[in-house]
N, CA, C and O atoms as CSV, one atom per row, in Angstrom:
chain,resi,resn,atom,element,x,y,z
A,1,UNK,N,N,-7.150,0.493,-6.538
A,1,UNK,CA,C,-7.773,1.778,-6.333
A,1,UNK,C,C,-6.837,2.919,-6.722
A,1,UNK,O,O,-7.245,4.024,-7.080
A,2,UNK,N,N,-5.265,2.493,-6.606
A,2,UNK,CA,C,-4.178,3.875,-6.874
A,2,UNK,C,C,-4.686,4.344,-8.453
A,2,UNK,O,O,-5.056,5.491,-8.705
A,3,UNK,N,N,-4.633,3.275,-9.426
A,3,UNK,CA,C,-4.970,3.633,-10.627
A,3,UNK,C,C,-6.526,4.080,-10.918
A,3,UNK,O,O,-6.887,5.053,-11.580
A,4,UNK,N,N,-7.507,2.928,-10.122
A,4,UNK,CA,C,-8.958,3.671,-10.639
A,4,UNK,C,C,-8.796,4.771,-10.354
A,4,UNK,O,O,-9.192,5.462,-11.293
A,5,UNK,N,N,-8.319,5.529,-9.339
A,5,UNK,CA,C,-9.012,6.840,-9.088
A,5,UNK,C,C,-7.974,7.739,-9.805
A,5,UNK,O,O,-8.360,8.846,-10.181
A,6,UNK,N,N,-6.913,7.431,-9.990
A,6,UNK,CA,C,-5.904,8.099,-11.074
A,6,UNK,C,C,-5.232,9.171,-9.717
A,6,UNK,O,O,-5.032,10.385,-9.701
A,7,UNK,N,N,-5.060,8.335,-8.889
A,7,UNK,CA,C,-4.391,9.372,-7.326
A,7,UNK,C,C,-3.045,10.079,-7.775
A,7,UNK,O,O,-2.801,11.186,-7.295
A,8,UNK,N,N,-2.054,9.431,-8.777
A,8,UNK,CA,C,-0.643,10.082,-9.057
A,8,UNK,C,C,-1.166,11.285,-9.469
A,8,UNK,O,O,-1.031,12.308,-8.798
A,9,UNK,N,N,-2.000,11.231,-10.966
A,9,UNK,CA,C,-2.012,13.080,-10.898
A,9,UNK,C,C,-3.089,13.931,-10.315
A,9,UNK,O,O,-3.222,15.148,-10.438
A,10,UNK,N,N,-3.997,12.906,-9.520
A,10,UNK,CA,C,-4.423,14.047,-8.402
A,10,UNK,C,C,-3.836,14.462,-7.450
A,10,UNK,O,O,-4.033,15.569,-6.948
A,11,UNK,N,N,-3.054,13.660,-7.077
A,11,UNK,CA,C,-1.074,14.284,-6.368
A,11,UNK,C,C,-0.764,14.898,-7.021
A,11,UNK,O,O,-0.020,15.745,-6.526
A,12,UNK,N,N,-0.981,15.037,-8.430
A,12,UNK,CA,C,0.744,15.901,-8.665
A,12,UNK,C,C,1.899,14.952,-8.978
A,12,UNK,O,O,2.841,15.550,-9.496
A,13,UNK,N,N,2.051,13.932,-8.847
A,13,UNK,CA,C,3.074,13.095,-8.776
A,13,UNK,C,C,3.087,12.392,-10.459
A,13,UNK,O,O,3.996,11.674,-10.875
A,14,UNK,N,N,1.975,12.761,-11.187
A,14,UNK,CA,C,2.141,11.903,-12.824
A,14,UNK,C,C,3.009,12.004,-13.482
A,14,UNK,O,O,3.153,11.249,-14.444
A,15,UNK,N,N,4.040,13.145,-13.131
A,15,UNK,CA,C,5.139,12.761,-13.922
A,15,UNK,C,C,6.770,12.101,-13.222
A,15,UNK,O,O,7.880,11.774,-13.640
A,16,UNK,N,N,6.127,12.173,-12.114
A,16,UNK,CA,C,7.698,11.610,-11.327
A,16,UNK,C,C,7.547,9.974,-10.802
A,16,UNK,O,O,6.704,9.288,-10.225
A,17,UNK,N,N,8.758,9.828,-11.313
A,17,UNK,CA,C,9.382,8.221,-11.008
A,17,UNK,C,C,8.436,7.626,-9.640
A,17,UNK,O,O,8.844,8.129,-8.594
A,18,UNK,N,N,7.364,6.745,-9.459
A,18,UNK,CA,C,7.089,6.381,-8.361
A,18,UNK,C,C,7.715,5.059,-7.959
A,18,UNK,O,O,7.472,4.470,-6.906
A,19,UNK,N,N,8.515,4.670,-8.874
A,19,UNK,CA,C,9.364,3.150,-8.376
A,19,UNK,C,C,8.791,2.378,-8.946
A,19,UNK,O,O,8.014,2.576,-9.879
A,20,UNK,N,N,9.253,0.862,-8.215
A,20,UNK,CA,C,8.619,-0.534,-8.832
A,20,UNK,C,C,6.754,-0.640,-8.422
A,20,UNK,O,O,6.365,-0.856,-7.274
A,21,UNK,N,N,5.999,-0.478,-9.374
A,21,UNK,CA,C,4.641,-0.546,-9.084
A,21,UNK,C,C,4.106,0.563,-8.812
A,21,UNK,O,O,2.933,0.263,-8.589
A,22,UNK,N,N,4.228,1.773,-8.673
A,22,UNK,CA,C,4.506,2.687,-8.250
A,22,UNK,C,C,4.308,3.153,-6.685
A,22,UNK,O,O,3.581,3.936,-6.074
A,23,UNK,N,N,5.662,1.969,-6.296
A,23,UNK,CA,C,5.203,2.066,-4.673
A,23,UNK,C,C,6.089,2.853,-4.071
A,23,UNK,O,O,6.034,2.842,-2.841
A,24,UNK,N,N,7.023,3.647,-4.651
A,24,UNK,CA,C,8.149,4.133,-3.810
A,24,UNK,C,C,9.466,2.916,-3.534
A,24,UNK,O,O,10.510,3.374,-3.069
A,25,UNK,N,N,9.408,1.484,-3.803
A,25,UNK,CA,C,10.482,0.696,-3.545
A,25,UNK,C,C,11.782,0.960,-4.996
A,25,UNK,O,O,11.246,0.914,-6.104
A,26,UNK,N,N,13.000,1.157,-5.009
A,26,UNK,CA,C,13.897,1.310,-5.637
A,26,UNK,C,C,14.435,2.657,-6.382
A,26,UNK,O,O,15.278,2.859,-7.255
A,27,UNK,N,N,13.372,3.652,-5.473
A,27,UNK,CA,C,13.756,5.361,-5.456
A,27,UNK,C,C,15.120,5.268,-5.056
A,27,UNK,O,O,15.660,4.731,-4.089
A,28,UNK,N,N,15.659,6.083,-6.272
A,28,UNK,CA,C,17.193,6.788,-5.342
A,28,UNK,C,C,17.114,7.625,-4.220
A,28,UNK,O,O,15.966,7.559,-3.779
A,29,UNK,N,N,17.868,8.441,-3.509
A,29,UNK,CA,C,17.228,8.929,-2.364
A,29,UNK,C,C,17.581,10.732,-3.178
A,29,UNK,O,O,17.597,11.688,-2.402
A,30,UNK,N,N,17.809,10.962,-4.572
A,30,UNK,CA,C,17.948,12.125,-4.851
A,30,UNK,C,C,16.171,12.098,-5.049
A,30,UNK,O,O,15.468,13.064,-4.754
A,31,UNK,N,N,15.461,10.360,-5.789
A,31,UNK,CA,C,14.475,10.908,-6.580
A,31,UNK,C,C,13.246,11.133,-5.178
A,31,UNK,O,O,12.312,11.932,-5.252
A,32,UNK,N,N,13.521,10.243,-3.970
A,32,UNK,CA,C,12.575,10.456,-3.040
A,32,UNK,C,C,12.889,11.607,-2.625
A,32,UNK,O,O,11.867,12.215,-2.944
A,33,UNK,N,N,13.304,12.079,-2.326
A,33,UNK,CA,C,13.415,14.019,-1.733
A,33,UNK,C,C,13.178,14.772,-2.691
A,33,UNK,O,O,13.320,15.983,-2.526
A,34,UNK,N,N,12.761,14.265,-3.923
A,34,UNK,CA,C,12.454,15.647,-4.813
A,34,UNK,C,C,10.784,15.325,-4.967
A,34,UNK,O,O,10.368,15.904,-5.970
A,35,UNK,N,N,9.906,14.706,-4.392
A,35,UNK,CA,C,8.758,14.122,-4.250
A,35,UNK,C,C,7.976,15.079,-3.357
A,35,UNK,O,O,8.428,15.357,-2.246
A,36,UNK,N,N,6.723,15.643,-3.825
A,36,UNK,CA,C,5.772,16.756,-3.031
A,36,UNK,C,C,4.961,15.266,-2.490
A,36,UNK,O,O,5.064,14.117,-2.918
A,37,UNK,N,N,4.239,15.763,-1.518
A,37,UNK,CA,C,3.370,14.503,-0.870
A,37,UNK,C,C,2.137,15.772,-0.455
A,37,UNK,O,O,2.329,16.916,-0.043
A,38,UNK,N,N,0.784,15.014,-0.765
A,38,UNK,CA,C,-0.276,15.721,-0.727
A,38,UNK,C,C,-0.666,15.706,0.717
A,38,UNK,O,O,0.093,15.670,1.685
A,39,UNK,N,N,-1.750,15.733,0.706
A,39,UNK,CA,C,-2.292,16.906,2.202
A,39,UNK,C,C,-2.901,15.794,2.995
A,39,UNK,O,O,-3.895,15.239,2.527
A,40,UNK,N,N,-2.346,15.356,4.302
A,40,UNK,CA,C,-2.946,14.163,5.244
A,40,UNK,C,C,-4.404,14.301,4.675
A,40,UNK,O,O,-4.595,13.261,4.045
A,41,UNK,N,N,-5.589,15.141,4.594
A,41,UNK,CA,C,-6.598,14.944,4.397
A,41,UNK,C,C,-7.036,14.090,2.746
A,41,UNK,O,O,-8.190,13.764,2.467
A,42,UNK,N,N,-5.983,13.890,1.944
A,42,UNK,CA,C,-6.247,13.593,0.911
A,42,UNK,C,C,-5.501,12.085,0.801
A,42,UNK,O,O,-5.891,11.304,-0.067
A,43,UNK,N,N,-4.315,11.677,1.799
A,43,UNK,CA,C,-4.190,10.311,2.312
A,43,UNK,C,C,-5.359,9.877,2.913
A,43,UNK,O,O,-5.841,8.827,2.487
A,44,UNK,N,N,-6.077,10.635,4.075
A,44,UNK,CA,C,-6.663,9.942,4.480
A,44,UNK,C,C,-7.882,9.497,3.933
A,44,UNK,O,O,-8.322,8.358,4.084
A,45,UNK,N,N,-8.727,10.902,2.943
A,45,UNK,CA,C,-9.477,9.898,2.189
A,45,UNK,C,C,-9.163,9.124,0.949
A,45,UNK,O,O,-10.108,8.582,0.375
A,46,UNK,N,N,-7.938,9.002,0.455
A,46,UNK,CA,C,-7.650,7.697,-0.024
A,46,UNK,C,C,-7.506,6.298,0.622
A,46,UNK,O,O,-7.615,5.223,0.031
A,47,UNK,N,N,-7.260,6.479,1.843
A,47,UNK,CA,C,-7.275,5.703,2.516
A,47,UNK,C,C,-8.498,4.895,3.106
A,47,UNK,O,O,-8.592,3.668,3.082
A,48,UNK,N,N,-9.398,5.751,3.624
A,48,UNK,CA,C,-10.311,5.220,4.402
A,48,UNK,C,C,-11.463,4.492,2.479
A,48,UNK,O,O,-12.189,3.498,2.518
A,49,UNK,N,N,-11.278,5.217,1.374
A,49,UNK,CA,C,-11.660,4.829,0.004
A,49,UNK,C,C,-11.084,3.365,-0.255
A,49,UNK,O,O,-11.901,2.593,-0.757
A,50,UNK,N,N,-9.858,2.874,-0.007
A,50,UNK,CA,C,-9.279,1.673,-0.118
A,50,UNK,C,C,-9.494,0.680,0.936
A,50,UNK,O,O,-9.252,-0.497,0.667
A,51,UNK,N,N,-9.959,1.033,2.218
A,51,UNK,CA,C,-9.973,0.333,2.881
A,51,UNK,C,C,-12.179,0.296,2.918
A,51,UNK,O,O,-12.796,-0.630,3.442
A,52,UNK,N,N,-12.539,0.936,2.561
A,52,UNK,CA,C,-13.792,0.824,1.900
A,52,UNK,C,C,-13.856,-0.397,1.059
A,52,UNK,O,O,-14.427,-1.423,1.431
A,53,UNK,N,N,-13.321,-0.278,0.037
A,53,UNK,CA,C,-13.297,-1.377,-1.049
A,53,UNK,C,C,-12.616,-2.773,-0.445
A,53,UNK,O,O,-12.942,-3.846,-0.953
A,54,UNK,N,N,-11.871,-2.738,0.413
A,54,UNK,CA,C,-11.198,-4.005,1.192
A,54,UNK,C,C,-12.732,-4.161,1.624
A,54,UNK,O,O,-13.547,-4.528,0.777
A,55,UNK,N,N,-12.969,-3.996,2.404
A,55,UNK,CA,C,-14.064,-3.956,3.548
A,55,UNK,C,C,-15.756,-5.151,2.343
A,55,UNK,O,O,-16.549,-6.062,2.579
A,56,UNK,N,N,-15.347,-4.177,1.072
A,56,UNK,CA,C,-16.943,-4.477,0.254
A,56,UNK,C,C,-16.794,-5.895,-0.038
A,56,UNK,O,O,-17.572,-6.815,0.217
A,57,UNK,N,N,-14.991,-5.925,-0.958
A,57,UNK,CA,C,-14.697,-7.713,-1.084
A,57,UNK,C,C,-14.620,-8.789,-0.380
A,57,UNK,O,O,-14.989,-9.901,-0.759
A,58,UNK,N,N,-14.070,-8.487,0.827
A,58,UNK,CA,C,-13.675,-9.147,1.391
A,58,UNK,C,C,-14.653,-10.265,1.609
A,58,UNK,O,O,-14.456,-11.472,1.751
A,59,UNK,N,N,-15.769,-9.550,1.600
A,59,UNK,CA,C,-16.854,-11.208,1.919
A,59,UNK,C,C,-17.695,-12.337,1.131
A,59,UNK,O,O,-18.331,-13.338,1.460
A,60,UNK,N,N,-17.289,-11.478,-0.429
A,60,UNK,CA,C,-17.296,-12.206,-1.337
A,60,UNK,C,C,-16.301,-13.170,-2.031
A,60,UNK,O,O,-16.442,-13.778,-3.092
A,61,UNK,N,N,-14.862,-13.151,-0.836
A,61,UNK,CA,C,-13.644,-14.179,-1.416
A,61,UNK,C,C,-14.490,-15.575,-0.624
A,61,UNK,O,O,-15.006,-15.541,0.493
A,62,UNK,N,N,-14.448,-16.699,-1.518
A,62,UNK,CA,C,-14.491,-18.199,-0.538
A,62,UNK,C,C,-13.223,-18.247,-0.290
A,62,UNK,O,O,-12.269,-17.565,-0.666
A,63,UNK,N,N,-13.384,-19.509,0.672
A,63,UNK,CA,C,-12.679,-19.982,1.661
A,63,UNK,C,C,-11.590,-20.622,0.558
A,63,UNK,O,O,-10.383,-20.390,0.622
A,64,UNK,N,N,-12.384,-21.696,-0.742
A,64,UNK,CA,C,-11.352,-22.575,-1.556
A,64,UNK,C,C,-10.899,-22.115,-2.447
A,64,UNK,O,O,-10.621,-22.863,-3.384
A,65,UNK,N,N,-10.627,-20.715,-2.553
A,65,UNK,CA,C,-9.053,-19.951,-3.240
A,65,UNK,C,C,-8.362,-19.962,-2.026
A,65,UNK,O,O,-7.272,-19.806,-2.577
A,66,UNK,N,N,-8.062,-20.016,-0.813
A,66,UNK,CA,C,-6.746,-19.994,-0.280
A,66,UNK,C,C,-5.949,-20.732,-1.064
A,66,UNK,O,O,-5.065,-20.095,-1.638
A,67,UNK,N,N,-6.007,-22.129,-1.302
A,67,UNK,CA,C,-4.887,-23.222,-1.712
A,67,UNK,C,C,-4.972,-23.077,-2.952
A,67,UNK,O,O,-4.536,-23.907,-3.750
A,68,UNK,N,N,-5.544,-22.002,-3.272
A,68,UNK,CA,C,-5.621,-21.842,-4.974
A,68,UNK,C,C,-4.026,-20.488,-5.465
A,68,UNK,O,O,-3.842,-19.481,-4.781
A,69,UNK,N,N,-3.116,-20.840,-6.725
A,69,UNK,CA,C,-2.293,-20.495,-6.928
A,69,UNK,C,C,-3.832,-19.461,-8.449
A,69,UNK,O,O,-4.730,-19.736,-9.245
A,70,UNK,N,N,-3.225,-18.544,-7.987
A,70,UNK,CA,C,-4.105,-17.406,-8.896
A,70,UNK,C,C,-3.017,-16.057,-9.748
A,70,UNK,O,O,-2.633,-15.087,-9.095
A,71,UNK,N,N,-2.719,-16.202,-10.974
A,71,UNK,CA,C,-1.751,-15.642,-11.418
A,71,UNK,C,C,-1.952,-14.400,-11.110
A,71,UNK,O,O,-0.943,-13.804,-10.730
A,72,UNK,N,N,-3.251,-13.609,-11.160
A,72,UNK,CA,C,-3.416,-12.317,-11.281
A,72,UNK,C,C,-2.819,-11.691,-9.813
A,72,UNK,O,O,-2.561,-10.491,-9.728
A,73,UNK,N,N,-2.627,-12.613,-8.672
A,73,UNK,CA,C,-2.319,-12.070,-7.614
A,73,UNK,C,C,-0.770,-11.775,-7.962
A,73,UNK,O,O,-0.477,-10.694,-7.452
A,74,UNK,N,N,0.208,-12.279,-8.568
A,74,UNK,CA,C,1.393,-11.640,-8.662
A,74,UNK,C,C,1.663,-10.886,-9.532
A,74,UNK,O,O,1.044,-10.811,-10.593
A,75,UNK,N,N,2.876,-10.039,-9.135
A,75,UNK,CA,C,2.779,-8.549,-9.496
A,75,UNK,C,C,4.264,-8.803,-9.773
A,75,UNK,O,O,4.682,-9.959,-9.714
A,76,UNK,N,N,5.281,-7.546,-10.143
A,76,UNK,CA,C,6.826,-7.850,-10.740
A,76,UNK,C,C,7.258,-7.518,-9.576
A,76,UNK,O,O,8.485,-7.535,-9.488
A,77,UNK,N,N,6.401,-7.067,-8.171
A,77,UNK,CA,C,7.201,-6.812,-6.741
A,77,UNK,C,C,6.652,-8.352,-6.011
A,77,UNK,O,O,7.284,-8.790,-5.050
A,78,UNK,N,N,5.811,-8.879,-6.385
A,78,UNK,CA,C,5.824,-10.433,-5.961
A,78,UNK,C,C,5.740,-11.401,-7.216
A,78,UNK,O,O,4.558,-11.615,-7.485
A,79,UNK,N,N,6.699,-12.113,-8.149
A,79,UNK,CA,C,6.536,-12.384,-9.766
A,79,UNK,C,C,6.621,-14.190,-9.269
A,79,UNK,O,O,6.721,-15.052,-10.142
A,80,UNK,N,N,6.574,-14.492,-8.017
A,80,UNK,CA,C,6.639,-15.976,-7.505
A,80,UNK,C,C,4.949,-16.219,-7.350
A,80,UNK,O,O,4.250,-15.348,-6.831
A,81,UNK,N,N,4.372,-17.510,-7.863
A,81,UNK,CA,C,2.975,-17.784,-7.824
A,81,UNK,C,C,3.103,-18.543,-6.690
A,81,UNK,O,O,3.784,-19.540,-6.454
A,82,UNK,N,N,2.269,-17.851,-5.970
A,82,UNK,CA,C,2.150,-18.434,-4.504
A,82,UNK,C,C,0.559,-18.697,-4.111
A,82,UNK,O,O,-0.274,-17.819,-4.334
A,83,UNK,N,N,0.252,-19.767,-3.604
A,83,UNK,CA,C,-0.808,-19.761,-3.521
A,83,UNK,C,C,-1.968,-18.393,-2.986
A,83,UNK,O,O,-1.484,-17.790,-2.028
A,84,UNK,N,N,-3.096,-17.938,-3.347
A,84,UNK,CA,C,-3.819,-16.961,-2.386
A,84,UNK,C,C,-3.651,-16.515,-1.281
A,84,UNK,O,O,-3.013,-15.510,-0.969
A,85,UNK,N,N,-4.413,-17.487,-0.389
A,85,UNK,CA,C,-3.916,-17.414,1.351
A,85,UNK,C,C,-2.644,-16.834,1.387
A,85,UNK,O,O,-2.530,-15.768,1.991
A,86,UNK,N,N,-1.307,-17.522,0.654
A,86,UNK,CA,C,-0.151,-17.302,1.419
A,86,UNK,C,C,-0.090,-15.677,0.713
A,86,UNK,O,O,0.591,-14.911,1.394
A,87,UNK,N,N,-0.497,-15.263,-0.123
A,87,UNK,CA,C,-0.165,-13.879,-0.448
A,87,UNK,C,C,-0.805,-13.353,0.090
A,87,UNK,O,O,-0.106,-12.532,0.684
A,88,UNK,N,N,-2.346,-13.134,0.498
A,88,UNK,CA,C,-3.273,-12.298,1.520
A,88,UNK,C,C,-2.445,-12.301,2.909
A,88,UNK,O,O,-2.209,-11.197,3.400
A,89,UNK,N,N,-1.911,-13.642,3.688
A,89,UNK,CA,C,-1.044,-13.513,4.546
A,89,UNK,C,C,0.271,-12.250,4.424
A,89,UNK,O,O,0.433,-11.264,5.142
A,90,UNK,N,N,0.851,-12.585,3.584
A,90,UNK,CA,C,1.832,-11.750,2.725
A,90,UNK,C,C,1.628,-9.904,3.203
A,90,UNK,O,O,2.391,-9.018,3.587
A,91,UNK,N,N,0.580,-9.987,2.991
A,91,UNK,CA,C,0.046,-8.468,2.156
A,91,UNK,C,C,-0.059,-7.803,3.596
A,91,UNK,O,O,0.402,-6.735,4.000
A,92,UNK,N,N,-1.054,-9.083,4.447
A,92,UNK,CA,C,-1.010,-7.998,5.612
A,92,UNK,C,C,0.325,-7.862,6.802
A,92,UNK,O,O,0.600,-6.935,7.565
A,93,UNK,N,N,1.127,-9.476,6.542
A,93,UNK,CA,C,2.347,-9.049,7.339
A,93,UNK,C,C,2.910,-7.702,6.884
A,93,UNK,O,O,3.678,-7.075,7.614
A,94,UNK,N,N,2.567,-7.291,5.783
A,94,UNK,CA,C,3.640,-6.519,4.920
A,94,UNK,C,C,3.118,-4.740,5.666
A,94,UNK,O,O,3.848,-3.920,6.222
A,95,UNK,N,N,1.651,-4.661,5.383
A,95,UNK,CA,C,1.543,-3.383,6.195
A,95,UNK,C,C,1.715,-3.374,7.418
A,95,UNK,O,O,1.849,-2.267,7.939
A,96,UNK,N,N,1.765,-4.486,8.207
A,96,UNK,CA,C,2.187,-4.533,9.499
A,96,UNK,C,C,3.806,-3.432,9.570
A,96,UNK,O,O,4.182,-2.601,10.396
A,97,UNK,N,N,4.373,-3.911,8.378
A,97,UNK,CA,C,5.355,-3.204,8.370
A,97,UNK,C,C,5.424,-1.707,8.442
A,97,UNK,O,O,5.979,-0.861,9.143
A,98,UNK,N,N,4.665,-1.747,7.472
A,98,UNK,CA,C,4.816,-0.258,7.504
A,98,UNK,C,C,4.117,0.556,8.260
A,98,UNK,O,O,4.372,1.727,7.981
A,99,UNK,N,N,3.202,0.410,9.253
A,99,UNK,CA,C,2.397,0.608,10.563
A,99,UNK,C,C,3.794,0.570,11.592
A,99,UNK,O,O,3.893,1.452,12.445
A,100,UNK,N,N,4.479,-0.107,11.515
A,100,UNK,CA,C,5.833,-0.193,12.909
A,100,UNK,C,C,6.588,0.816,12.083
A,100,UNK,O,O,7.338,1.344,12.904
A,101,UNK,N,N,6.885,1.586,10.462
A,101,UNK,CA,C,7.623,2.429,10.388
A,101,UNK,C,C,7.034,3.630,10.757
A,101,UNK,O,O,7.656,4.657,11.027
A,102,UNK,N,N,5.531,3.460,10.769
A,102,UNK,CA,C,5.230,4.918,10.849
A,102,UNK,C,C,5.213,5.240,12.047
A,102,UNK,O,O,5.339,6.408,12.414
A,103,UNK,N,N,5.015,4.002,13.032
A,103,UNK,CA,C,4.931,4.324,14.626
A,103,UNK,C,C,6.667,4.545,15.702
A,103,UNK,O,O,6.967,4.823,16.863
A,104,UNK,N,N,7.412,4.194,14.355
A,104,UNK,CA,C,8.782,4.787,14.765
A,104,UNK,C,C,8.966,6.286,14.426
A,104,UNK,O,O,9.466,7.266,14.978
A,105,UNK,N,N,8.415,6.048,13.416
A,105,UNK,CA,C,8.825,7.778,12.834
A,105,UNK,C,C,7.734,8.766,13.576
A,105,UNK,O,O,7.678,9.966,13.307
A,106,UNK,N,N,7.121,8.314,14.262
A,106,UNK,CA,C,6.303,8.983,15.107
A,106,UNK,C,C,6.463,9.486,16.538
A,106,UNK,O,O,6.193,10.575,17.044
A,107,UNK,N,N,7.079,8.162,17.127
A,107,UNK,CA,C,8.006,8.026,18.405
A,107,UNK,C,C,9.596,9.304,18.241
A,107,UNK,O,O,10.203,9.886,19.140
A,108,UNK,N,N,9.807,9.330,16.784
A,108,UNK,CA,C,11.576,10.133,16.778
A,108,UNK,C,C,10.460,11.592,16.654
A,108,UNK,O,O,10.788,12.251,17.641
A,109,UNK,N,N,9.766,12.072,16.204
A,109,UNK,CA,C,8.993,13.013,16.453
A,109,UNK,C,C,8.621,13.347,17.609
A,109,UNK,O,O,8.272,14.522,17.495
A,110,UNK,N,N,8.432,12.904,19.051
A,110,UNK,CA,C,8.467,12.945,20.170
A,110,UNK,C,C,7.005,12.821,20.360
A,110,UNK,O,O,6.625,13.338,21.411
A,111,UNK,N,N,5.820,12.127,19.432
A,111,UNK,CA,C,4.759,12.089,19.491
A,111,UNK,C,C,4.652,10.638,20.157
A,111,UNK,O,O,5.508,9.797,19.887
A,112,UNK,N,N,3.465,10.310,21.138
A,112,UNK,CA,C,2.874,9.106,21.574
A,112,UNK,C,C,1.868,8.500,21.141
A,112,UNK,O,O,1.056,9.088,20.426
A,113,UNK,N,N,1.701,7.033,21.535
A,113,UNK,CA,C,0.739,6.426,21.279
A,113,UNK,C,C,1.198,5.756,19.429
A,113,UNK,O,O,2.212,5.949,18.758
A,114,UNK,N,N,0.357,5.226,19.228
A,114,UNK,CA,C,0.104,4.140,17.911
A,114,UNK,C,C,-0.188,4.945,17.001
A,114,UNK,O,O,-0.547,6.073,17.338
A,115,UNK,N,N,-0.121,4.619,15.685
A,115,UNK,CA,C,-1.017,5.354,14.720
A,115,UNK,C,C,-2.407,5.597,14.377
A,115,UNK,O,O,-3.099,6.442,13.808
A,116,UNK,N,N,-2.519,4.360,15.040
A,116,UNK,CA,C,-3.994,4.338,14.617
A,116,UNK,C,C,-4.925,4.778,15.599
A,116,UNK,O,O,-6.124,4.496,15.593
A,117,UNK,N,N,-4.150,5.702,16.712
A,117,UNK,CA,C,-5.058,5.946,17.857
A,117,UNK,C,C,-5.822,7.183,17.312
A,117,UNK,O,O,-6.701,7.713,17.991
């Protein structure tokens, strides 16, 4: 969805370094502080837009691609062919992650509760 909807230069961001994939992983920390970040209302409807489209597929995956090794699922930030399952596993341990950074960086803000409250 980052590319269908072409979100970098509806950020603003099309001409600056977004990292490996353009996820922000292997920013120097001169190139992440020189980075504008758009308006919570325009995360969030990118967000709730991506998690739309999660929501539409999701019930059209079968069950017998888990044990299925599917090239298109790796990327040069995962370049190991791992079966399905174990990368869908993967994907969501992975925002788990970043749900506990945002609920730290939320907590040093002196704000309560979860993010997702």
């Amino acid at each position: 969805m980052w590319n269908e909807l072409n979100i970098p230069t509806r950020w603003g961001l099309g001409s600056v370094n977004l990292g490996l994939e353009d996820g922000g992983t292997s920013l120097t920390d001169s190139e992440a502080a020189a980075m504008t970040f758009p308006s919570k209302a325009a995360v969030v409807e990118y967000t709730d837009a991506a998690f739309d489209h999660l929501d539409a597929i999701l019930p059209e995956l079968d069950d017998s691609l888990i044990p299925e090794v599917l090239p298109t699922v790796t990327t040069e930030a995962f370049p190991i062919h791992e079966p399905y399952g174990v990368t869908v596993v993967e994907m969501f341990r992975h925002a788990c992650e970043h749900l506990g950074t945002m609920e730290a960086l939320k907590g040093m803000l002196g704000f309560r509760g979860s993010v997702t409250d």
